[in-house]
MDTraj code that builds the backbone (N, CA, C; nanometers):
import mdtraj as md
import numpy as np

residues = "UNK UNK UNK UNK UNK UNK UNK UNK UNK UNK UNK UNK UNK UNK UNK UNK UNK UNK UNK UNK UNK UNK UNK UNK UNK UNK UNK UNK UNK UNK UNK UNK UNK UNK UNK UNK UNK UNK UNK UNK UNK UNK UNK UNK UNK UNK UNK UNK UNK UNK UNK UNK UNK UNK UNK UNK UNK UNK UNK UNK UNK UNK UNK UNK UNK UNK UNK UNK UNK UNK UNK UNK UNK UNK UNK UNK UNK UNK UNK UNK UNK UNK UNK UNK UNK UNK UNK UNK UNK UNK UNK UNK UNK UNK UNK UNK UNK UNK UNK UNK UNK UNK UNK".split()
xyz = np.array([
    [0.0818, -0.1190, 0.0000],
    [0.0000, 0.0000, 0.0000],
    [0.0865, 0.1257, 0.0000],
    [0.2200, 0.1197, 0.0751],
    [0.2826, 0.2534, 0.0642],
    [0.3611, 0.2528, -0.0070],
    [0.3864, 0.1257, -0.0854],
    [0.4689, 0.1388, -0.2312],
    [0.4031, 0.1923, -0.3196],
    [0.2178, 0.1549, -0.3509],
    [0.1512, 0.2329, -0.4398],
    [0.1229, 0.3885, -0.4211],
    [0.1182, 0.4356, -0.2410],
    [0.0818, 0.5335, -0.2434],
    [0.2313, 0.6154, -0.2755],
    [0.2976, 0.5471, -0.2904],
    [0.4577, 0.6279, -0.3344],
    [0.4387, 0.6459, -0.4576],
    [0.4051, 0.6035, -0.5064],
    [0.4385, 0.5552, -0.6608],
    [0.3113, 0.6544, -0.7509],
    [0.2076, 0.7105, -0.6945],
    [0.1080, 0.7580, -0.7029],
    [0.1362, 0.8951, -0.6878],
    [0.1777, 0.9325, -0.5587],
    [0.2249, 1.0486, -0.5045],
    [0.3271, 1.1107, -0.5976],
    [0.4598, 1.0273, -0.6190],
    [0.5586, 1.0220, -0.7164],
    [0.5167, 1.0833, -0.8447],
    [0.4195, 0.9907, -0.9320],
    [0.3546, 1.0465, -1.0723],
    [0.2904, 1.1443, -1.0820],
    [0.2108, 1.2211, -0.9174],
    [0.1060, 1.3313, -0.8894],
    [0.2064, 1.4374, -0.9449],
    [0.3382, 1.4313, -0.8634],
    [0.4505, 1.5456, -0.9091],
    [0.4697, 1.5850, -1.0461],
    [0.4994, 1.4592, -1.1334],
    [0.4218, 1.5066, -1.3124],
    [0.3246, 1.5502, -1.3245],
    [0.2227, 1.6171, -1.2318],
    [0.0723, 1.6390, -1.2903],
    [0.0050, 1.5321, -1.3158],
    [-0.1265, 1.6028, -1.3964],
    [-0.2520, 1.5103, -1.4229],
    [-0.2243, 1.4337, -1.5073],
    [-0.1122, 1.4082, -1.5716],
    [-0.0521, 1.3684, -1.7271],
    [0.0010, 1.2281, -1.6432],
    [0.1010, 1.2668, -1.5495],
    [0.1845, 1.1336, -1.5181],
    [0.0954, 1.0603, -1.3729],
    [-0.0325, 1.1356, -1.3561],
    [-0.1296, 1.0403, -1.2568],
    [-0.1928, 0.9044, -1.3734],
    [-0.2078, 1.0060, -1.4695],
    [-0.2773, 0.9280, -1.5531],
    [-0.2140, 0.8350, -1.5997],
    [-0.0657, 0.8810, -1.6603],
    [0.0077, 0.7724, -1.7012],
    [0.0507, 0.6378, -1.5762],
    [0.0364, 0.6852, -1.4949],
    [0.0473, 0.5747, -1.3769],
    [-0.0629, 0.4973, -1.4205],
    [-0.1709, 0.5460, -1.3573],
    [-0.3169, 0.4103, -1.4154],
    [-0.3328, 0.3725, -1.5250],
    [-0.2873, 0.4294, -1.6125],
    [-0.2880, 0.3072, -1.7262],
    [-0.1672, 0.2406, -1.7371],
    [-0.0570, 0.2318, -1.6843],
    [0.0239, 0.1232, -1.6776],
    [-0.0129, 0.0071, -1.5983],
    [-0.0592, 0.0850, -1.4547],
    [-0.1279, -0.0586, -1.3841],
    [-0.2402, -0.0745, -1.4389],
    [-0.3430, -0.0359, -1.5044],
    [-0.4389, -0.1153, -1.5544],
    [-0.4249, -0.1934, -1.6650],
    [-0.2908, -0.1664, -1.7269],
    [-0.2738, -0.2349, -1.8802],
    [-0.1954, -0.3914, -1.8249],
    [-0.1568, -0.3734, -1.7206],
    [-0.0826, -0.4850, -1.6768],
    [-0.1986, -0.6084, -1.5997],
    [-0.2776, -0.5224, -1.5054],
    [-0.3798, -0.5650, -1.4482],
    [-0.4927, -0.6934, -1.5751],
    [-0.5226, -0.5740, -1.6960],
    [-0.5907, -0.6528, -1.7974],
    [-0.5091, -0.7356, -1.8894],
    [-0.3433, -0.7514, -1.8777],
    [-0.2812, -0.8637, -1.9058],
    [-0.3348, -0.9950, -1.8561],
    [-0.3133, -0.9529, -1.6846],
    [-0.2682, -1.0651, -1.6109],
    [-0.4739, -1.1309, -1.5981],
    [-0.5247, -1.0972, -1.6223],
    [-0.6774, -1.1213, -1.6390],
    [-0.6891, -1.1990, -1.7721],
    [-0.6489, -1.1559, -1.8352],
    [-0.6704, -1.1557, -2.0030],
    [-0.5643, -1.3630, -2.0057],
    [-0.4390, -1.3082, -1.9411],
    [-0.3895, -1.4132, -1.9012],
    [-0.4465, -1.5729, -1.8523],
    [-0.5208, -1.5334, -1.7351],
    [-0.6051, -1.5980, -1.6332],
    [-0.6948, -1.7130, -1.7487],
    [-0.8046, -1.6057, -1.7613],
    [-0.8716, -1.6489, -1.9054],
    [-0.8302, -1.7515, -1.9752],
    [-0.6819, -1.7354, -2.0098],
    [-0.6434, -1.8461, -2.1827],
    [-0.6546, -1.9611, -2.0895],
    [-0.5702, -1.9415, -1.9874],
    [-0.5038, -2.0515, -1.9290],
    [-0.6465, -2.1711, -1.8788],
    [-0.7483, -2.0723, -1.8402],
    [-0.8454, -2.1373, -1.7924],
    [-0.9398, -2.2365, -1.9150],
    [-0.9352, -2.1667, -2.0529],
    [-0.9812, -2.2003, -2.1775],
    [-0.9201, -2.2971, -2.2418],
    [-0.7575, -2.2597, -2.2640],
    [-0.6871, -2.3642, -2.2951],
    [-0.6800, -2.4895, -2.2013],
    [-0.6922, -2.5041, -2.0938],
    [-0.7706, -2.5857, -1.9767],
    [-0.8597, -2.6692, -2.0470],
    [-0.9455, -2.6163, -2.0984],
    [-1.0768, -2.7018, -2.0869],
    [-1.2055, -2.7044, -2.0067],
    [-1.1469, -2.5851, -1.9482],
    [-1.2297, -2.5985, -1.8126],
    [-1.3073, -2.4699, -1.7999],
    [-1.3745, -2.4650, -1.8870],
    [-1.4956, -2.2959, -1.9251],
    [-1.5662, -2.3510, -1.8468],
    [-1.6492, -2.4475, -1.8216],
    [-1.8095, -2.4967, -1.8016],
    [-1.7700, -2.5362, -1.6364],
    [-1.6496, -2.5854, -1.5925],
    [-1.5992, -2.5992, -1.4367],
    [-1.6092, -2.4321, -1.3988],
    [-1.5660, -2.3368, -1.4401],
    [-1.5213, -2.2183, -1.3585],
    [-1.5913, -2.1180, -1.4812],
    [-1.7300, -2.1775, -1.5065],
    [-1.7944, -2.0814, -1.5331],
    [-1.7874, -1.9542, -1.5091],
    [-1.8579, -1.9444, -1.3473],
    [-1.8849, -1.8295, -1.3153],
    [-1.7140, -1.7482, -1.2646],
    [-1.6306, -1.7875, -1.2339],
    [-1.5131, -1.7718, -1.2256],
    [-1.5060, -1.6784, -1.3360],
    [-1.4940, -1.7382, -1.4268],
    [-1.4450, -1.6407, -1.5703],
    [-1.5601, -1.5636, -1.6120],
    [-1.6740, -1.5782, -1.5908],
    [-1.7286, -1.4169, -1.6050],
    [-1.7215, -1.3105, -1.4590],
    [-1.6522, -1.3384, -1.3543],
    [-1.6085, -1.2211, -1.2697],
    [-1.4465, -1.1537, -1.3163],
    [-1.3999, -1.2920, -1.3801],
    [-1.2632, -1.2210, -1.4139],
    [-1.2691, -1.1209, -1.5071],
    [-1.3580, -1.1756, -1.6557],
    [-1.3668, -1.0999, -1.7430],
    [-1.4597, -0.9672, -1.7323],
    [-1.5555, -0.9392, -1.6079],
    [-1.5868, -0.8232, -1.5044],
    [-1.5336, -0.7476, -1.5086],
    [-1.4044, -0.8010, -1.4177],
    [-1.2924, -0.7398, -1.3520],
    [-1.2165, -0.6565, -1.4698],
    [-1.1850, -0.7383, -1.5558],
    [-1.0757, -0.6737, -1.6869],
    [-1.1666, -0.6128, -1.7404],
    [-1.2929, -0.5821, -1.7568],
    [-1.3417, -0.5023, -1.8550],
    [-1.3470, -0.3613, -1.7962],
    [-1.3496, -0.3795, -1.6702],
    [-1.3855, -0.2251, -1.5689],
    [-1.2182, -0.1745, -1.5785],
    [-1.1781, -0.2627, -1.5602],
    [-0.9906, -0.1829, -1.5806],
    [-0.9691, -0.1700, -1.7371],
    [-1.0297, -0.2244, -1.7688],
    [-0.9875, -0.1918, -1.9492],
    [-1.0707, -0.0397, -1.9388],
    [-1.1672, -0.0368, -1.8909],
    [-1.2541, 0.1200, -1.9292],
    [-1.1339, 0.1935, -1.7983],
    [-1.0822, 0.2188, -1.7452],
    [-1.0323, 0.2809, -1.6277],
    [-0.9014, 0.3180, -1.7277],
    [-0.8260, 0.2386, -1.7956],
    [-0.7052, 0.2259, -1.8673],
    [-0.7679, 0.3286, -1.9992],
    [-0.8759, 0.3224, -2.0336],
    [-0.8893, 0.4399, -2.1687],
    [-0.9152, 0.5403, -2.1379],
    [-0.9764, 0.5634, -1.9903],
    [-1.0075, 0.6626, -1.9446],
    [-0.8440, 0.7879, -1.9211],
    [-0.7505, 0.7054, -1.8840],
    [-0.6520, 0.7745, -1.8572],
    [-0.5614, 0.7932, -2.0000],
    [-0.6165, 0.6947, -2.0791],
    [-0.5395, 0.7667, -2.2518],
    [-0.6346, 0.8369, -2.2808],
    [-0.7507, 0.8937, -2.2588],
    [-0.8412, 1.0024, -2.2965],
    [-0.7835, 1.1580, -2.2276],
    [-0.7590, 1.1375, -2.1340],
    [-0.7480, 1.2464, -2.0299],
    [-0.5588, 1.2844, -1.9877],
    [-0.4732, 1.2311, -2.0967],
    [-0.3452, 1.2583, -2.1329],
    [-0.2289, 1.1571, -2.0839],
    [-0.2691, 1.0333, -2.0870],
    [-0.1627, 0.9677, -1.9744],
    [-0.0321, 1.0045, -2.0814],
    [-0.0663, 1.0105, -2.2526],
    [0.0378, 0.9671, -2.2977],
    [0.1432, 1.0986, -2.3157],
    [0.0840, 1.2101, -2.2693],
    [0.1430, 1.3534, -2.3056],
    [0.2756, 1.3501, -2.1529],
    [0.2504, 1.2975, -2.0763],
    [0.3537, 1.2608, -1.9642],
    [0.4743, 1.2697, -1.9934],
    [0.5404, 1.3643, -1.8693],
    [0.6651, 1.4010, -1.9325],
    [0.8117, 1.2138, -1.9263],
    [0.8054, 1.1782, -1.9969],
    [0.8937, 1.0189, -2.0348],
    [0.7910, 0.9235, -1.9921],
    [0.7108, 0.9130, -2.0894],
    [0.5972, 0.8140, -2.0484],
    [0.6099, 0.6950, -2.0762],
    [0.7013, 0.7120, -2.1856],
    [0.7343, 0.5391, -2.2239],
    [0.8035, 0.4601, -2.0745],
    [0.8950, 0.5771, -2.0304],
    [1.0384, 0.4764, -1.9536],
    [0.8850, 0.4781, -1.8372],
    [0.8326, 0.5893, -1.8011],
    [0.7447, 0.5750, -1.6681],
    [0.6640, 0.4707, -1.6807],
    [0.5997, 0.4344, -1.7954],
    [0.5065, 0.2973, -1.8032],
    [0.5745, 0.1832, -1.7710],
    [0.6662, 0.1629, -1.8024],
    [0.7999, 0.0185, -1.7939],
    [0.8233, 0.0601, -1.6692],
    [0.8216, 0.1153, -1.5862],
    [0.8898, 0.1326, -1.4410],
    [0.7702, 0.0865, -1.3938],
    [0.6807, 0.1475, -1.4278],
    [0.5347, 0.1000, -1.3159],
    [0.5186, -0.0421, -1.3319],
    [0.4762, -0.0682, -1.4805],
    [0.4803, -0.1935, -1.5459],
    [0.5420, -0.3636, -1.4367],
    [0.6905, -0.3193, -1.4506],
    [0.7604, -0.4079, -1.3593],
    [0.7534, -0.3993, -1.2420],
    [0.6993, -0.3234, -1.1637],
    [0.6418, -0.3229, -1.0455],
    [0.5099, -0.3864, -1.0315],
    [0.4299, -0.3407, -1.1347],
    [0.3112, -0.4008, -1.1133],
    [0.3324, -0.5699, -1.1125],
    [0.4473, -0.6009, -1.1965],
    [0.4287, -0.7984, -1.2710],
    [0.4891, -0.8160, -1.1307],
    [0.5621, -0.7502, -1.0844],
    [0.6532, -0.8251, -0.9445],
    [0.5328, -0.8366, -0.8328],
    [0.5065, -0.7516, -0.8387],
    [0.3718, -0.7779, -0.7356],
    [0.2598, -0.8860, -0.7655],
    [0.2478, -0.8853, -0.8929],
    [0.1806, -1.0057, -0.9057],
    [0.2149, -1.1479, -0.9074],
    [0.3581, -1.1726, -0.9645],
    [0.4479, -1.2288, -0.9008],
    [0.4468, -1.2788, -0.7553],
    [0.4730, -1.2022, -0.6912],
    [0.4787, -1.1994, -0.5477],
    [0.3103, -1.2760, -0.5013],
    [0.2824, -1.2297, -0.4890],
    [0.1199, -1.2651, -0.4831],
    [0.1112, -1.3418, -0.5565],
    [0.1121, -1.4515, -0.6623],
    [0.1036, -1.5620, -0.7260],
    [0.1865, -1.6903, -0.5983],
    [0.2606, -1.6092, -0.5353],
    [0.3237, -1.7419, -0.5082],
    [0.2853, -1.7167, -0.3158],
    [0.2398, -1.6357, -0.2997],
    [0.1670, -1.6384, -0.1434],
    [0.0750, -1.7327, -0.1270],
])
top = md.Topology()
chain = top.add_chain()
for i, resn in enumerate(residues, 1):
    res = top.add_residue(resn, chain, resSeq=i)
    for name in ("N", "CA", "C"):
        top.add_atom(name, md.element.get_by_symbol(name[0]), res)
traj = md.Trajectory(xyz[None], top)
């Protein structure tokens, strides 16, 4: 929590440009690791076992997919080094999920 609220706080200092560019890095990673979830569960075989499973996941990724355009609407990409700032958040975000995959 106080790595995100760093990391939040951090991008606030770029302005509304690099808040934004923050949430859509974690949401683009977020609707990876969903989008991910999904194959694995499909390529499985196993749609009709975890039915309802995969329509909360695909829920989940669709509300962060709208959260993620919302912040390329409203300038994430005008951010002053938005590329390197997305890849910084980016790998923070997979490590954490990472991390949490294996808790």
């Amino acid at each position: 929590s106080s790595g995100i609220n760093a990391e939040y706080g951090g991008t606030a200092l770029l302005g509304k440009e690099g808040a934004m560019a923050c949430t859509v890095a974690v949401e683009d990673t977020i609707v990876t690791h969903y989008t991910d979830q999904i194959r694995d569960i499909v390529e499985q075989g196993k749609e009709e076992e975890y039915r309802e499973l995969l329509q909360v996941i695909k829920k989940f990724r669709d509300e962060e997919l709208e959260h993620h355009d919302t912040g390329i609407e409203h300038g994430a990409e005008l951010a002053p080094q938005y590329k390197l700032l997305s890849k910084i958040i980016k790998l923070g975000c997979q490590t954490a999920i990472k991390v949490a995959e294996r808790v």
